[in-house]
One Martini backbone bead per residue (centre of mass of N, CA, C, O) as a GRO file, in nm:
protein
  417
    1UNK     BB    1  22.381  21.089   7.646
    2UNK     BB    2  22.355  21.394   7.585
    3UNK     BB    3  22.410  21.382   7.308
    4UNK     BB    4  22.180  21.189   7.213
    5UNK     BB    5  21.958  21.373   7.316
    6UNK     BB    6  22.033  21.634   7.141
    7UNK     BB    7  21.980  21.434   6.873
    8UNK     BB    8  21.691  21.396   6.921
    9UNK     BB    9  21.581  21.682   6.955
   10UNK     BB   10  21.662  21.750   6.674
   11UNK     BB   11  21.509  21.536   6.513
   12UNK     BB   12  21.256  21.575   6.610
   13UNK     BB   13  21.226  21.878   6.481
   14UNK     BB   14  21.261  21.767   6.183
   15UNK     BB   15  20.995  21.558   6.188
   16UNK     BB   16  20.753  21.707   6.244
   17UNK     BB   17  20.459  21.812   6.258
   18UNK     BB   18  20.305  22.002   5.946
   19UNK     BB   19  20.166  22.301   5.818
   20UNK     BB   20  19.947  22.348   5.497
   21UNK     BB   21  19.772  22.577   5.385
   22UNK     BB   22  19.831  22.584   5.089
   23UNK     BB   23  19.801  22.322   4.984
   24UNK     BB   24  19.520  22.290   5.102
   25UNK     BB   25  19.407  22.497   4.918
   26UNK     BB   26  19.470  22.330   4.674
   27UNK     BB   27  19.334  22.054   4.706
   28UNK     BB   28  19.038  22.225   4.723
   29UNK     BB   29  19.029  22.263   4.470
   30UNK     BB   30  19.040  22.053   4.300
   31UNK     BB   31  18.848  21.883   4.417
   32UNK     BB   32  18.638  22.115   4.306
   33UNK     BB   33  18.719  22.070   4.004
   34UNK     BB   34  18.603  21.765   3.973
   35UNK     BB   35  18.317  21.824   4.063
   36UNK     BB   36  18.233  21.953   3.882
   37UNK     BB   37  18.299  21.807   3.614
   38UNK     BB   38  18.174  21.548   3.677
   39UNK     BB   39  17.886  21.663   3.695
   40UNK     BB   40  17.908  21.801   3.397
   41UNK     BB   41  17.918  21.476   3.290
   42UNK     BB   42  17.705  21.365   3.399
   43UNK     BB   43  17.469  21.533   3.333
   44UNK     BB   44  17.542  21.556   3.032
   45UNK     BB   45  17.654  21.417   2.727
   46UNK     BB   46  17.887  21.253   2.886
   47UNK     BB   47  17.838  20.993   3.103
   48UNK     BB   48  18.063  20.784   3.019
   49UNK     BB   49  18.317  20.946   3.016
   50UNK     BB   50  18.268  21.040   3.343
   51UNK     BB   51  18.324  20.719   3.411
   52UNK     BB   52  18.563  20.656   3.331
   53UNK     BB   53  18.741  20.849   3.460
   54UNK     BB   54  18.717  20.765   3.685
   55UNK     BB   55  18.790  20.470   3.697
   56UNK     BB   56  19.082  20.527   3.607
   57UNK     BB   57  19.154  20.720   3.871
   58UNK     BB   58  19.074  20.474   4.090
   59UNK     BB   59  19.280  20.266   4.024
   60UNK     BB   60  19.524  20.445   4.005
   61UNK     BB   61  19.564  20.592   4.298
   62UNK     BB   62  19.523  20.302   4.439
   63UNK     BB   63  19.788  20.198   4.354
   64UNK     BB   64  19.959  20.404   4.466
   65UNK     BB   65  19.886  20.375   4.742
   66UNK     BB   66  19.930  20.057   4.799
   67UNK     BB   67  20.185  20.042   4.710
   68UNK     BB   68  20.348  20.300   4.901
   69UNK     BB   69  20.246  20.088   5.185
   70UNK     BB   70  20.385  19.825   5.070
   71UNK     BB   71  20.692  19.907   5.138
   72UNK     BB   72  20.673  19.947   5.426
   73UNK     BB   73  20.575  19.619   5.452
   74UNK     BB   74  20.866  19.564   5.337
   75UNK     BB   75  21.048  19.645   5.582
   76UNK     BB   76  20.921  19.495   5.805
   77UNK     BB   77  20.938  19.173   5.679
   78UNK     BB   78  21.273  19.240   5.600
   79UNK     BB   79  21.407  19.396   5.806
   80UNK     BB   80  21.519  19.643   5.698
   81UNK     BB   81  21.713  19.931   5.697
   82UNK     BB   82  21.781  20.169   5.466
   83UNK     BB   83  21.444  20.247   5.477
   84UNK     BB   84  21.358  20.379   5.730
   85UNK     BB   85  21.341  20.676   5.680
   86UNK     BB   86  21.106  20.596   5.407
   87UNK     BB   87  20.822  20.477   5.604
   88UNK     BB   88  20.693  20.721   5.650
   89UNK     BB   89  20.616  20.850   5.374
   90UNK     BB   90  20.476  20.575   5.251
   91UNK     BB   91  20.243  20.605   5.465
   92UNK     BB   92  20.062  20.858   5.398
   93UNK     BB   93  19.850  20.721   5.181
   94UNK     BB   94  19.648  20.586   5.368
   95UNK     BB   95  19.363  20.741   5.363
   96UNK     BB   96  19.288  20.639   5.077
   97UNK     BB   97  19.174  20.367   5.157
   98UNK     BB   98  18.892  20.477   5.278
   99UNK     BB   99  18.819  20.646   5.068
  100UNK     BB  100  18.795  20.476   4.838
  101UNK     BB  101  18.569  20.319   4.986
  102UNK     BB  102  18.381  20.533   4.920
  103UNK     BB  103  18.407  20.593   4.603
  104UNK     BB  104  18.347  20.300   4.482
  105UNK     BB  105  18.011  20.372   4.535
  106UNK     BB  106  18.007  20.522   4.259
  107UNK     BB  107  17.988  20.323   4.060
  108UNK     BB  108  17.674  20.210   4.109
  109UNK     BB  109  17.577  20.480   3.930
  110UNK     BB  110  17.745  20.374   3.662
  111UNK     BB  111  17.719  20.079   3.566
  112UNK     BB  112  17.552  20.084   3.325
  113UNK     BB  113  17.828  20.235   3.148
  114UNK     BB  114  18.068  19.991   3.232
  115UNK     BB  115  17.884  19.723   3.245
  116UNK     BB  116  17.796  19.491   2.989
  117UNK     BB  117  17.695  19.228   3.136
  118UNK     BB  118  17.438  19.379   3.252
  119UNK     BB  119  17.308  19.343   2.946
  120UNK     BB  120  17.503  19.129   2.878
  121UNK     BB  121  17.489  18.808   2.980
  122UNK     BB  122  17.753  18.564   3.069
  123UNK     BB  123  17.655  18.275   3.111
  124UNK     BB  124  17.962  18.167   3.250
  125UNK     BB  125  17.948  18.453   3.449
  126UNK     BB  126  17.737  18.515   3.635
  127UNK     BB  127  17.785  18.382   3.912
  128UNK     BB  128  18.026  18.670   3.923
  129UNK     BB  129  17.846  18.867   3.710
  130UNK     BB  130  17.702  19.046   3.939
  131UNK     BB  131  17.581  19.291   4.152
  132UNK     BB  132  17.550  19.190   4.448
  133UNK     BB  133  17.873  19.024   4.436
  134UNK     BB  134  18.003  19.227   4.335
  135UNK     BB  135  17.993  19.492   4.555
  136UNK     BB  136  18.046  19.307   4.791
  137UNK     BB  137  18.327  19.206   4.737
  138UNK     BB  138  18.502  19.507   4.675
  139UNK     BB  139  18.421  19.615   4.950
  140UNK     BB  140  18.530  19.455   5.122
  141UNK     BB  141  18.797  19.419   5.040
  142UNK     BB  142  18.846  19.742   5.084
  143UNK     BB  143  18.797  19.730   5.395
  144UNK     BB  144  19.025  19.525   5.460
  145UNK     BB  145  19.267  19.662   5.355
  146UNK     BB  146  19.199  19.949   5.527
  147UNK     BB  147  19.218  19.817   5.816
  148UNK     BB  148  19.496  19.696   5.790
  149UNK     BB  149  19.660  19.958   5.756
  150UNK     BB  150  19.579  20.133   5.963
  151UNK     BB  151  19.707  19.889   6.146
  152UNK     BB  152  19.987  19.933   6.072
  153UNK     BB  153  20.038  20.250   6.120
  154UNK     BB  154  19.927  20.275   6.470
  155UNK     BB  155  20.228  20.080   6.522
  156UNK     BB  156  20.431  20.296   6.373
  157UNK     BB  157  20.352  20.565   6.508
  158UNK     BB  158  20.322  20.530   6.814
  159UNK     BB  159  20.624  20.564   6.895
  160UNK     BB  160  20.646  20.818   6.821
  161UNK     BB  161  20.445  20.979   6.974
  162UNK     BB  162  20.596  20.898   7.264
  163UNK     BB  163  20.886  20.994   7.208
  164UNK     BB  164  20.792  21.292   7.154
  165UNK     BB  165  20.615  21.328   7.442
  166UNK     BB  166  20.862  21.220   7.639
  167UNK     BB  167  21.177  21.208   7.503
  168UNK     BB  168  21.241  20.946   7.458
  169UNK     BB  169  21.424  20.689   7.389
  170UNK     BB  170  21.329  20.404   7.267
  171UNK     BB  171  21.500  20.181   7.431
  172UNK     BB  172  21.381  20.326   7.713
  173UNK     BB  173  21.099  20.158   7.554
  174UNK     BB  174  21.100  19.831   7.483
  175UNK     BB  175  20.853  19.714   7.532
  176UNK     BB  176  20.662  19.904   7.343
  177UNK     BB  177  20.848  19.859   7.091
  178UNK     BB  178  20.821  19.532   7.115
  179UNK     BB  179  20.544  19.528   7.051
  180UNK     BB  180  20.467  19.730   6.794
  181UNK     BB  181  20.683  19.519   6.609
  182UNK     BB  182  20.491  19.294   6.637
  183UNK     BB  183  20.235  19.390   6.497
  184UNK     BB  184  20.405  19.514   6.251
  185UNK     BB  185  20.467  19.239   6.116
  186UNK     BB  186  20.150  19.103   6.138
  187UNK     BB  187  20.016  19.346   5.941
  188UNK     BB  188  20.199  19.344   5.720
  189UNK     BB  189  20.161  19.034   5.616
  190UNK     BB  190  19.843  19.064   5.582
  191UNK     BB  191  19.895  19.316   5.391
  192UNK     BB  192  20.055  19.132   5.151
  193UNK     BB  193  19.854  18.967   5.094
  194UNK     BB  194  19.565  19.121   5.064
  195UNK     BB  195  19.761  19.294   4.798
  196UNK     BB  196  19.774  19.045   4.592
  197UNK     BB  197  19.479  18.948   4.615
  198UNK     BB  198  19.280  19.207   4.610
  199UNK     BB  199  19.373  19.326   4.360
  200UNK     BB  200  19.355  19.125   4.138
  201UNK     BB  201  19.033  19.145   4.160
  202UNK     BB  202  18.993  19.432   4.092
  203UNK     BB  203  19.129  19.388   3.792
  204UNK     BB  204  18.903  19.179   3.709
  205UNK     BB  205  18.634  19.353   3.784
  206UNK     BB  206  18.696  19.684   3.667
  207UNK     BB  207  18.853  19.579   3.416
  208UNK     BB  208  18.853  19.296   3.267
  209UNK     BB  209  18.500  19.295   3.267
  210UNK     BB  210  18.447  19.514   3.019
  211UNK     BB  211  18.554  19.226   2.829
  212UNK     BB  212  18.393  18.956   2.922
  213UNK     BB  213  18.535  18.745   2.690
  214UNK     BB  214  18.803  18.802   2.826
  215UNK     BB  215  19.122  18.692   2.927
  216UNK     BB  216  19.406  18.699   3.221
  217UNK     BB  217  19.563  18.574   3.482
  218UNK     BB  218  19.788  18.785   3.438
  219UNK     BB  219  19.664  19.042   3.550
  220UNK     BB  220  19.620  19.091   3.859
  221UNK     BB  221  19.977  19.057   3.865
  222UNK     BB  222  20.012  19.349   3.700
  223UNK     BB  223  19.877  19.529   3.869
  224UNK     BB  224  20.014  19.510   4.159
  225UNK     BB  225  20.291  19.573   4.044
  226UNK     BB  226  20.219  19.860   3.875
  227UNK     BB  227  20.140  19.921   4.210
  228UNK     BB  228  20.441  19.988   4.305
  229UNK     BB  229  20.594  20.107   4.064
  230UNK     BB  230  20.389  20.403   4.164
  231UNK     BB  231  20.460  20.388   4.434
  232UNK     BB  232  20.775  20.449   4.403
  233UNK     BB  233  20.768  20.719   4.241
  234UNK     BB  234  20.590  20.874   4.455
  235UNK     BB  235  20.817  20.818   4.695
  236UNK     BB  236  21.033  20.975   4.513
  237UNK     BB  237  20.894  21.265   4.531
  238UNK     BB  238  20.885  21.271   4.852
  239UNK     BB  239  21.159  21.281   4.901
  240UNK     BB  240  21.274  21.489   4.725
  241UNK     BB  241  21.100  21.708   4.897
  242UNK     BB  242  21.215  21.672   5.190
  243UNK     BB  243  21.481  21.799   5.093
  244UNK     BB  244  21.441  22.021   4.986
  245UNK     BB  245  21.228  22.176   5.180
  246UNK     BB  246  21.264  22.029   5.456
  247UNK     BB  247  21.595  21.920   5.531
  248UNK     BB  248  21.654  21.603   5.513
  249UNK     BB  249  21.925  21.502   5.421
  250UNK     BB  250  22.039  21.388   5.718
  251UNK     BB  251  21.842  21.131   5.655
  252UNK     BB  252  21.804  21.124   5.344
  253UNK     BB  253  22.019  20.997   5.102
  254UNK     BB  254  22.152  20.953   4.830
  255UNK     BB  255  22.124  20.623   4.836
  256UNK     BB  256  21.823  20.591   4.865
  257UNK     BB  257  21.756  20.711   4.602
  258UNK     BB  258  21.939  20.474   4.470
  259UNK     BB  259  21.744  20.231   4.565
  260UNK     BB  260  21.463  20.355   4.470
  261UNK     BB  261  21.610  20.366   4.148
  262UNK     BB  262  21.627  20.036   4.145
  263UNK     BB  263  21.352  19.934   4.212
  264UNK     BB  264  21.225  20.096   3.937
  265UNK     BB  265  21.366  19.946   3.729
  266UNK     BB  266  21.287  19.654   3.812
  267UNK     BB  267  20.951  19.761   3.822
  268UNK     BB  268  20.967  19.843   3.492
  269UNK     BB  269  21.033  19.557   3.376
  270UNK     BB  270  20.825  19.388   3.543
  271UNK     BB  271  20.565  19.527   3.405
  272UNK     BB  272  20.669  19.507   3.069
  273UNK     BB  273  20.672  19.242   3.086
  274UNK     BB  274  20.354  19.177   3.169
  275UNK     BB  275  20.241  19.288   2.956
  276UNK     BB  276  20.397  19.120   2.735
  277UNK     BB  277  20.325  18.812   2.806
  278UNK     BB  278  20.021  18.808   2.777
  279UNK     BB  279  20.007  18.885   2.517
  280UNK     BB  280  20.198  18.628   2.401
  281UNK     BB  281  20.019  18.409   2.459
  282UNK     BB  282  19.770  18.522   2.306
  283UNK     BB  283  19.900  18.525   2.035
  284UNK     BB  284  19.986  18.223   1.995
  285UNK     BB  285  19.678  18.113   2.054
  286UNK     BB  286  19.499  18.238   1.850
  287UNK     BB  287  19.213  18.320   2.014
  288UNK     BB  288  18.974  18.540   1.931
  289UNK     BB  289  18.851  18.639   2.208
  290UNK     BB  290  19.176  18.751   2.256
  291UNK     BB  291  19.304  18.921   2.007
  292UNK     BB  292  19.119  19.146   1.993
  293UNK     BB  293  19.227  19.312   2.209
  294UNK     BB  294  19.520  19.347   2.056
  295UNK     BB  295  19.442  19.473   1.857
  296UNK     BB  296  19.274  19.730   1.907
  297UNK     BB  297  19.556  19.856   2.067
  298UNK     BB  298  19.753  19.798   1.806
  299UNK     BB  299  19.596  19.828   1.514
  300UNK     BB  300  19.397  20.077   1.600
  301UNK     BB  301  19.238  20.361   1.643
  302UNK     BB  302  19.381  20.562   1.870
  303UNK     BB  303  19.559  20.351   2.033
  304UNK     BB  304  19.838  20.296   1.874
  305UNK     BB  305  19.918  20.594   1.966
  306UNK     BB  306  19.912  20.499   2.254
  307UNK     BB  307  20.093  20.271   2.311
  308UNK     BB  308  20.355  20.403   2.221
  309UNK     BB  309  20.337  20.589   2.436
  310UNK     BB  310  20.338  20.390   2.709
  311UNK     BB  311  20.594  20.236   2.603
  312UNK     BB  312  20.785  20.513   2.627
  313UNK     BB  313  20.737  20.677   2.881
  314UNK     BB  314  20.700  20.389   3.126
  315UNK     BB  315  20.984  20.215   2.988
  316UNK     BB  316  21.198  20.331   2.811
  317UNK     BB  317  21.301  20.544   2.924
  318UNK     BB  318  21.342  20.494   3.210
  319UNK     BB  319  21.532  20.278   3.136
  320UNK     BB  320  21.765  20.461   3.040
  321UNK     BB  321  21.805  20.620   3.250
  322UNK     BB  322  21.812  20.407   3.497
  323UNK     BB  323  22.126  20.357   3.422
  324UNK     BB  324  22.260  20.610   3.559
  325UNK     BB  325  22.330  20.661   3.918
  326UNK     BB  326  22.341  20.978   3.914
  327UNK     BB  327  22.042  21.035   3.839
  328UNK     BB  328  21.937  20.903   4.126
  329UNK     BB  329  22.077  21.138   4.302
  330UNK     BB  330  21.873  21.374   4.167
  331UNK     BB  331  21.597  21.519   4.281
  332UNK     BB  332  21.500  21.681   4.082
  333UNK     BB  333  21.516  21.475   3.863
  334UNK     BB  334  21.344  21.266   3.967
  335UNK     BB  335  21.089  21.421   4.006
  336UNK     BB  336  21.034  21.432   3.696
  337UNK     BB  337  21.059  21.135   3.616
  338UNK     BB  338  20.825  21.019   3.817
  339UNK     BB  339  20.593  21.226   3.679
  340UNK     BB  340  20.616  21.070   3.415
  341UNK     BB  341  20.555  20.785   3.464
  342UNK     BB  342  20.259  20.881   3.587
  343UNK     BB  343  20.180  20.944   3.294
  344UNK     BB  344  20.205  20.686   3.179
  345UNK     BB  345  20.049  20.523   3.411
  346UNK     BB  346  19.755  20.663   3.293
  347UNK     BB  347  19.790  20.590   2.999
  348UNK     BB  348  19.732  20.303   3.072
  349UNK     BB  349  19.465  20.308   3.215
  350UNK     BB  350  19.330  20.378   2.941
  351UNK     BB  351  19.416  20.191   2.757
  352UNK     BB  352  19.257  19.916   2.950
  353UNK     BB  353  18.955  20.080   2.924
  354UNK     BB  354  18.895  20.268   2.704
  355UNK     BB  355  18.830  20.023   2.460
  356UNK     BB  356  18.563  19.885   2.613
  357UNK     BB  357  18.384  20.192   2.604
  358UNK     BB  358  18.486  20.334   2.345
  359UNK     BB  359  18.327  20.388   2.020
  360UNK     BB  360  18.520  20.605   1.901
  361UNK     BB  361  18.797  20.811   1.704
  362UNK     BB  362  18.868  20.967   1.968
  363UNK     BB  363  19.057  21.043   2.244
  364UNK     BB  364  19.000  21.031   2.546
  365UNK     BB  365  19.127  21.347   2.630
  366UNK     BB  366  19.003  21.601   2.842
  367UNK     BB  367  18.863  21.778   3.036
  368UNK     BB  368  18.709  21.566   3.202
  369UNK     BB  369  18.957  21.401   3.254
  370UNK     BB  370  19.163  21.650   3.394
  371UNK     BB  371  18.967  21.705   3.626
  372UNK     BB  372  18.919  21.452   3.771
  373UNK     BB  373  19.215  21.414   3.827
  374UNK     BB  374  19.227  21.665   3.999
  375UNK     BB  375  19.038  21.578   4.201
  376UNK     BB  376  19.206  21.312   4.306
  377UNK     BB  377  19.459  21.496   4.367
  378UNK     BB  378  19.366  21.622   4.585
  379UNK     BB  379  19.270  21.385   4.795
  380UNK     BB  380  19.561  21.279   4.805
  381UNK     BB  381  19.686  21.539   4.923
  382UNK     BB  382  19.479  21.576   5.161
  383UNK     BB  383  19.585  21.291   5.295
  384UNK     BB  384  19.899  21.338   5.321
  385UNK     BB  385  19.839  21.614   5.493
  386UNK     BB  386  19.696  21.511   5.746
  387UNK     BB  387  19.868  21.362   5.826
  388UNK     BB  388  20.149  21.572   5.830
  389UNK     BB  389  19.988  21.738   6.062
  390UNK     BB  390  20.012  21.422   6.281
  391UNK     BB  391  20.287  21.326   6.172
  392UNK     BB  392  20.583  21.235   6.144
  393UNK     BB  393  20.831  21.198   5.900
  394UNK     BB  394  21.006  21.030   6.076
  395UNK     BB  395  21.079  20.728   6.266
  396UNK     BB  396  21.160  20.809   6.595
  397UNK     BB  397  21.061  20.536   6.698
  398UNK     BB  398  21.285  20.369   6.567
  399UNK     BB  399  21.564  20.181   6.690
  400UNK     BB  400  21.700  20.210   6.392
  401UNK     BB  401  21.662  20.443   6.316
  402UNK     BB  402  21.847  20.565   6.545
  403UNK     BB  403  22.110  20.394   6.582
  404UNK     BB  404  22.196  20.513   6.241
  405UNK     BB  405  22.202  20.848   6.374
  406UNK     BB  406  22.433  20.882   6.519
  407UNK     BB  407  22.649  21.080   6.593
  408UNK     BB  408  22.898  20.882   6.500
  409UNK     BB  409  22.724  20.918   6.256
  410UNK     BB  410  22.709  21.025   5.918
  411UNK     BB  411  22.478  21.308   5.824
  412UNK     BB  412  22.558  21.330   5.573
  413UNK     BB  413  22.461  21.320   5.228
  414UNK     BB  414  22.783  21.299   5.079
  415UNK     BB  415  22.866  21.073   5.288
  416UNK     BB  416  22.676  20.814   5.169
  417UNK     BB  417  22.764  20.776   4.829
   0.00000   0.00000   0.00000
């Protein structure tokens, strides 16, 4: 027992609440660049291009949070053991759903720009697309996405900090761990059902509806898929920073970065079917309201040869890297990969949204796009900074994950592999 108790104190101590000061006045810099180009791109001669960036980062970041806390609650849901480890990391970006939620509202002075059906209304779809059931229902819809998901965190982290403060090991306090993992398995699922509700319709009123003409039953589908794929990529780059930076190689091993990037490849699949499924549906039904939106996107200039750029940065390349075993278990080039995916897959929400506001030929993305992304990337970097001040990396109450790291069991990362 005295063994066990020595290897709680040494674990406690690895995953301990971290203060980063150099980070956080870098993302409050970034913060403060992003607010700085946003507001001199609204009040200057190109407020459509700075409400669209916003749009663009706004969908993009959060699908990123949302993908990467639900992994959480898949891991409590299928009570899987193999990523316990890498629990508390998924749910880092939790704060950024509340955050999101006041984000949201500044949609509402950019509304004009970015919603066509604003001016011209289309008469078969106004009893949904209006500006006060448009922004109550996507409001709620944000506001109960982010109190389930708050709630599924503070039952996540509680048996940690009481083991903390305590010293006591999970296992000591059955009645209270066994309290908050019925909570957390009841808030998983409903975080995973209103995660693939509520991400479809605001695929649908954020993005589908900028074409109010055009629609795709799988489009919400498409989207919450690839919220998950781009949070898979998240916590592969905090996975690997936690190994390098901060020494956890102990306790995250080389196979759970391989069952991450295993998961990556079968989501990198899956993004890319429904990519391709909804528009081969669309191109064989040709039907002119539907076919317009394919064909700008990929035969009109400067679109095709973005499509042709997100085709191979988010899918092909990634699809062929993934399919080796050992680049999956190597930190540092993961940490590479996953961040080259989500340029591509930022690039894909550029792709989704911009060709039904942009009327110019030549392509959105200069400073006020870069901007606005820096701006958007403090936020999320301060949410997660936040967090990691105040709770372990490590999900040290949870007695599955105490379990398997008893000293019986070997604790080095290559002896995992």
């Amino acid at each position: 027992m005295t063994e066990r108790h020595n290897f709680f104190d040494e674990l406690t101590a690895s995953a301990g609440a971290r203060t980063h000061g150099f980070w956080i006045r870098i993302s409050l810099a970034l913060i403060l660049i992003g607010v700085i180009v946003f507001f001199f791109g609204v009040f200057g001669n190109q407020p459509k291009r700075a409400w669209m960036a916003y749009l663009i980062n706004f969908m993009f970041w959060f699908g990123i949070a949302s993908g990467s806390l639900m992994f959480s609650a898949m891991l409590v849901i299928s009570k899987a053991v193999w990523g316990r480890s890498l629990k508390r990391l998924a749910e880092t970006p939790v704060l950024f759903l509340p955050v999101a939620f006041v984000l949201f509202w500044a949609l509402y002075f950019g509304r004009e720009h970015l919603f066509p059906w604003i001016h011209e209304p289309v008469p078969a779809k106004e009893i949904w697309l209006n500006i006060p059931f448009f922004f109550s229902r996507d409001g709620a819809m944000l506001l109960i996405l982010a109190t389930f998901g708050l709630l599924l965190i503070y039952h996540s982290v509680k048996p940690d900090m009481e083991a903390i403060s305590t010293g006591r090991l999970p296992e000591a306090a059955v009645a209270d761990t066994a309290k908050h993992g019925r909570r957390q398995m009841v808030y998983a699922n409903i975080f995973g059902l209103f995660y693939a509700v509520f991400l479809s319709f605001l695929a649908f009123d954020l993005m589908m509806s900028l074409d109010p003409h055009w629609y795709s039953s799988l489009f919400g589908a498409y989207y919450f898929v690839a919220s998950f794929f781009t949070g898979l990529c998240f916590l592969m780059i905090l996975a690997c920073i936690s190994i390098t930076r901060d020494g956890l190689d102990r306790f995250i091993f080389k196979k759970q970065l391989h069952n991450i990037g295993k998961l990556m490849l079968g989501f990198c699949i899956m993004t890319a079917d429904f990519f391709f499924v909804q528009f081969f549906v669309i191109w064989y039904g040709n039907i002119p309201e539907e076919t317009h939106y394919i064909i700008e996107r990929i035969y009109q200039q400067p679109w095709k040869t973005l499509s042709w750029a997100v085709l191979i940065i988010a899918f092909i390349v990634p699809f062929i890297v993934l399919l080796s075993r050992r680049v999956k278990m190597i930190p540092v080039f993961m940490i590479g990969l996953s961040i080259w995916i989500l340029v591509g897959m930022w690039l894909e929400k550029v792709l989704v949204i911009a060709p039904s506001l942009w009327p110019l030929p030549e392509l959105p993305i200069g400073w006020i796009e870069i901007g606005i992304t820096a701006g958007f990337a403090g936020i999320m970097g301060m949410c997660i900074l936040v967090f990691l001040s105040r709770f372990p990396l490590l999900p040290v109450g949870d007695p599955v994950f105490i379990k398997n790291l008893e000293p019986a069991y070997p604790v080095s990362g290559d002896s995992h592999e």
